[in-house]
N, C-alpha and C positions, 0 to 999 in steps of 0.2 A: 548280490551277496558281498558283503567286505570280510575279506581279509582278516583273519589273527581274531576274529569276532565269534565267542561262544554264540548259537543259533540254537531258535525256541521254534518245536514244532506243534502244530495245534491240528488235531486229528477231526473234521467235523464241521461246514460250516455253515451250519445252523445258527442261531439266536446265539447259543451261548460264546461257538467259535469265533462269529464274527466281531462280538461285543472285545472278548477280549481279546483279538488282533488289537481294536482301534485305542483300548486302555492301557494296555500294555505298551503299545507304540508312543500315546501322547503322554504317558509317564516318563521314558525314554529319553525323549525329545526335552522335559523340562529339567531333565535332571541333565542335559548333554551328555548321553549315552548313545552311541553306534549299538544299535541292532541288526540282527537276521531273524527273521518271522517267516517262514513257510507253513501253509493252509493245505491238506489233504483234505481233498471231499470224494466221497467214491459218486455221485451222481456226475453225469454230463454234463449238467448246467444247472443253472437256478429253476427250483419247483415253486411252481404259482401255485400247489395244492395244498388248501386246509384250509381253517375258516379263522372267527375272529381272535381275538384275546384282549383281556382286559390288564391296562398298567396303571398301575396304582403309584403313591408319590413315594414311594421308597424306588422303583425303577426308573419314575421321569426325571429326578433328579439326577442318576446318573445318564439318562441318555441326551438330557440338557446339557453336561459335562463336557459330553463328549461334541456338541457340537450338531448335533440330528433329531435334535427334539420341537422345534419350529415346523421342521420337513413334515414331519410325522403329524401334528396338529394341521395342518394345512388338507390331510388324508386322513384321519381320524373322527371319533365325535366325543363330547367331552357331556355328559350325562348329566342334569341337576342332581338328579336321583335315582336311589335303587329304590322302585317300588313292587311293592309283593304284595299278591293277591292268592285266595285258596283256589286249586285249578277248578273244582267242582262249582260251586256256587259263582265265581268271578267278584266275589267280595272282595273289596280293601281291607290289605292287612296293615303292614310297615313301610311304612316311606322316610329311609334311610340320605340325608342329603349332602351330596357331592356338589359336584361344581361348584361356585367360588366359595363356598362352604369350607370346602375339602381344599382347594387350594389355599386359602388364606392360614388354614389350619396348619398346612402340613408343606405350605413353601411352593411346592408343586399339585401340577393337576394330574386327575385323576378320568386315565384320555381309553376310549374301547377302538380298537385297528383291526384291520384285515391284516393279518398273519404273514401274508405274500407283499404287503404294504412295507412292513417295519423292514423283513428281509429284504427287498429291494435296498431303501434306505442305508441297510448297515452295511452293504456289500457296493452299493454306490462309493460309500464313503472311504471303503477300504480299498477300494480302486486308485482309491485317489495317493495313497501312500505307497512312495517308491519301497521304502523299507520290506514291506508287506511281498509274499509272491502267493499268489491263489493259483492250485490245479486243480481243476475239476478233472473229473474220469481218473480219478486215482484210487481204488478199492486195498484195503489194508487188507492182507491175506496171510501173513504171519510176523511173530515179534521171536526176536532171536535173542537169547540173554548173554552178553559178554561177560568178562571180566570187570568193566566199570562199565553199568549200563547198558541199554539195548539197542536192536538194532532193526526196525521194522521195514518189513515189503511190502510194498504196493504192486499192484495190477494196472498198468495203465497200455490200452489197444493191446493183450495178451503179450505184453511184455513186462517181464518180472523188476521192479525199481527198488533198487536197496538203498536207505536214506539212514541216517546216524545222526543225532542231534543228543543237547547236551540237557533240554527239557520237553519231555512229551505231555502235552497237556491234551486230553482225551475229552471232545466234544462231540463225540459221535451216537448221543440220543438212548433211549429206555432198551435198544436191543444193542449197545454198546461192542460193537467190536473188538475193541480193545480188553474189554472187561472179558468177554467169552475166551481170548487168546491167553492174555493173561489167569483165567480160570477162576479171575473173581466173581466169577456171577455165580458160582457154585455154592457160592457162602450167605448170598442174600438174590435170588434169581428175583427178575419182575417176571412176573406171573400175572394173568385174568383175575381183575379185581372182585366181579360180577357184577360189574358196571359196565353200561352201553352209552357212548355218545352218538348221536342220529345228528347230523349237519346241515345245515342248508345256507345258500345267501338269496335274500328274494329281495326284488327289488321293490324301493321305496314309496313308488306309487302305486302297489298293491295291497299296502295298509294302511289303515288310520295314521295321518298326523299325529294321534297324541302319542304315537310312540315314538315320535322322534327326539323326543328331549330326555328322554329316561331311559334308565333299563329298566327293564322289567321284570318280573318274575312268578310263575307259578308253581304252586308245593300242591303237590298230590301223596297219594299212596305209591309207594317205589317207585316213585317218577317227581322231576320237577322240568320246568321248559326257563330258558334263560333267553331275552331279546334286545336285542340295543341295535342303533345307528351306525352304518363305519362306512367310509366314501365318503365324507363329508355331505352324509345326511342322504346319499342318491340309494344307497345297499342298508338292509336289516341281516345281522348276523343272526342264525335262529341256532342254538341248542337243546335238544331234551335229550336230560341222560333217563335211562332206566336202568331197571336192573333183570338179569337174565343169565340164561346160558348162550355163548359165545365159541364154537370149535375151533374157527379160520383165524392165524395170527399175521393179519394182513389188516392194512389202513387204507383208510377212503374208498371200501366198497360200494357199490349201487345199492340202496337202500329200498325196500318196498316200501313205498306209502301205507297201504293198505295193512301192513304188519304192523306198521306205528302205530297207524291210529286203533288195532285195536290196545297197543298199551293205554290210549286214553279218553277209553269209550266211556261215557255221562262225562267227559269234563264240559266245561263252559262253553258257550258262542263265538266269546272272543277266540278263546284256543283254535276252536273250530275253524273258524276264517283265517288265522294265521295257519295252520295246519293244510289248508285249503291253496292256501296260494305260494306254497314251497314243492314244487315241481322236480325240482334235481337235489336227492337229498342223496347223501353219502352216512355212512354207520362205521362209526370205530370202535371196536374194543378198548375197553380202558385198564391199562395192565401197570404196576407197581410193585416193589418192592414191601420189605420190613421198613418202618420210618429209621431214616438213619441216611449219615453220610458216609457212601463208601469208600473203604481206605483202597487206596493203590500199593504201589511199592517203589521203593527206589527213586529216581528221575523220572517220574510216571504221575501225571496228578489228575483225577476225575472232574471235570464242572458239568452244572446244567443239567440234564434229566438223567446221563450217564452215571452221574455221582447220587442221585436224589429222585427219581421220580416219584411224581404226586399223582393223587388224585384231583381233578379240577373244579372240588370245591370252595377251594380259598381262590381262586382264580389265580395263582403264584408261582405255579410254573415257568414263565416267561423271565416276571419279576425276582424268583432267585436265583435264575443262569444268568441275571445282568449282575446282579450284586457278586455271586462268585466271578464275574469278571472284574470288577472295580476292586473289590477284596484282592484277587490274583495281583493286579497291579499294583498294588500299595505294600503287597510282601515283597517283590519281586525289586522294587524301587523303593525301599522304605530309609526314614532320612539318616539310619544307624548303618542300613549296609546297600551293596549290592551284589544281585546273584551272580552277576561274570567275578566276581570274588568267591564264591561259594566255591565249598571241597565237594568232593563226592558226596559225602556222607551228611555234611552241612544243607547239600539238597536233598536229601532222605527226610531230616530232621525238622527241616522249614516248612514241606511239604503235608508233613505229617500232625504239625504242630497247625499248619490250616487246615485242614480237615477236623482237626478236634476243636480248633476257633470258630468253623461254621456247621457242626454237630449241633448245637443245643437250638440255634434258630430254625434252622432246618426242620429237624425231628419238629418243634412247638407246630411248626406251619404245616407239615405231613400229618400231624397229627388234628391240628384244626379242621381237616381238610376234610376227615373220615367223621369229626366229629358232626361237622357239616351236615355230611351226606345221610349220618342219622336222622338230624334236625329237619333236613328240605322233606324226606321222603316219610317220616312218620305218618303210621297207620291210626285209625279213631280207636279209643278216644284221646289221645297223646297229641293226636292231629290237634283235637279241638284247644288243647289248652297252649299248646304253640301258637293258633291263630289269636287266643286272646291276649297272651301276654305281649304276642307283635304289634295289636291293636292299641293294645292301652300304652303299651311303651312310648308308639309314635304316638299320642295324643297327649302324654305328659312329660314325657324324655324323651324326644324325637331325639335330639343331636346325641345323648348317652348313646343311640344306635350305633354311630359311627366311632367313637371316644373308645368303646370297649376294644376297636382296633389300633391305637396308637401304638402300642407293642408294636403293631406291624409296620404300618403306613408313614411313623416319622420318625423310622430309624436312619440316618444319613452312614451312605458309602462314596457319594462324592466328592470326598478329602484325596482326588488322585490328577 
């Protein structure tokens, strides 16, 4: 730590924490700024638990930024196409195309990882910076409100750790600690969507080859199954959400096979054999919010699923806790001021003025997401006229498939 140096603490260090340690830090660094950056994670160590996620060029551009986007291509797979099929018949539906497609388009590629892959990655990289201090086993247990600012406690080996810092940025995930302490979650709780994610990773020589080059995807009646590549082509990520009732608000439980499959009794051969040779499946509840970015208070700023949880229809979960990090850095460092100049109130005000800067994207993408979830899982006859328009789309506007996402996919935040 230096000396006479206002110090940024980042509660959380998941995808979103960790992105913005390394943005915030190589912002810093260009502008010839001394920092203090301290990392609270209440786990013991890094979880290798959860499965894949897909990054689109709005995220790789910033994680190329930063210097870890090579690492990640090297562990990743990078898709020609999203192709979609009706889960019942195994007909071709839309074959939506990515790879250099999608790169040429949008600057960056459009890469699918194992989830335990990227966070290694970011936590590697954040090792590497003195600046930076990571504690794991540090559990936040209460926020104390001063006169200027607050004052939170950690739990670390049952001994109580009183820490004061001049910015608390809150990356502590959809059951946000910080948000339940501060009592924001009162105003907007993530609640049980009635959406089920069912997990697996099977390995690659228990499918067809032809699915190694694409994703893929099948649309049912309140269900759809999502597949892709990630290990560099040795692992298939398998998802099917459904939809149901959920009591347990606990992640990565033991899944029964035999329960899934009856969500997808008459579907196709193919499903069947993918279905077949997913052995260790795990089931998450899929819980969110109202679409919105939530505000905080004070010296107190939300990113990543704490500030915004989706649904992961848009696949963009991952992809707006990097942009709220590269956003956070370019306020924090911006070429008119800086925050160790900021008054009290000046960080109320900046704070608050980014939350209502990444409000309208946010909500569009939370709301695409639900819009989604209608679309994948329509019932007949709604089903049948989704599978046609998918059909005729790809065979006279294949690329308009991808195009209706540029809103999303080539918006640049790597100006930091």
């Amino acid at each position: 730590m230096v000396d006479g140096i206002k110090n940024i603490t980042i509660i959380g260090a998941g995808i979103a924490g960790l992105t913005a340690a390394l943005a915030i830090v190589k912002r810093a660094k260009e502008t010839n700024q001394c920092i203090n950056l301290q990392i609270f994670e209440a786990a013991k160590s890094l979880n290798e638990e959860g499965a894949g996620l897909q990054l689109s060029p709005n995220a790789t551009h910033i994680l190329r930024k930063l210097g870890v986007l090579d690492q990640l291509i090297e562990c990743a797979g990078i898709p020609n196409d999203i192709k979609t099929y009706d889960g019942r018949s195994g007909k071709a539906l839309a074959n939506i195309p990515l790879g250099d497609y999608a790169k040429n388009r949008y600057g960056a590629p459009y890469i699918v990882v194992h989830r335990a892959d990227l966070h290694h990655i970011l936590l590697t990289e954040v090792e590497k910076h003195s600046e930076i201090i990571l504690k794991f086993g540090h559990k936040l247990t209460d926020i104390v409100s001063l006169d200027v600012g607050y004052q939170f406690i950690f739990k670390n080996n049952d001994k109580n750790i009183t820490h004061k810092a001049d910015l608390y940025i809150a990356a502590d995930g959809v059951w946000s600690k910080t948000k339940t302490l501060l009592l924001i979650d009162l105003n907007n709780p993530s609640e049980f969507s009635g959406h089920i994610a069912w997990r697996s990773i099977i390995d690659a020589k228990q499918l067809d080859k032809k699915y190694l080059t694409s994703t893929s995807v099948w649309f049912g009646a309140k269900a759809h199954i999502v597949l892709y590549p990630i290990r560099n082509n040795q692992k298939f990520n398998l998802v099917i959400l459904t939809e149901g009732e959920f009591k347990q608000k606990s992640w990565a439980l033991s899944a029964d096979i035999k329960q899934l499959k009856q969500h997808l009794t008459g579907w196709c051969s193919d499903v069947n054999d993918i279905l077949n040779a997913a052995t260790d499946v795990k089931i998450w509840p899929l819980c969110a919010g109202k679409p919105e970015y939530q505000t905080a208070e004070n010296n107190i700023l939300l990113i990543g699923d704490a500030a915004h949880a989706t649904l992961p229809y848009q696949a963009q979960g991952a992809a707006m806790a990097i942009e709220d990090a590269a956003c956070l850095a370019n306020l924090l460092y911006s070429n008119s001021s800086n925050w160790q100049d900021w008054s009290a109130a000046e960080v109320n005000e900046n704070f608050r003025s980014f939350e209502a800067m990444r409000q309208q994207r946010v909500v569009k993408t939370q709301l695409a997401a639900q819009e989604n979830a209608k679309i994948f899982h329509m019932v007949a006859p709604l089903s049948w006229a989704r599978n046609i328009f998918l059909f005729l789309a790809t065979k006279f506007y294949r690329n308009g498939l991808l195009s209706r996402l540029d809103w999303l996919y080539s918006k640049r935040y790597d100006n930091f």
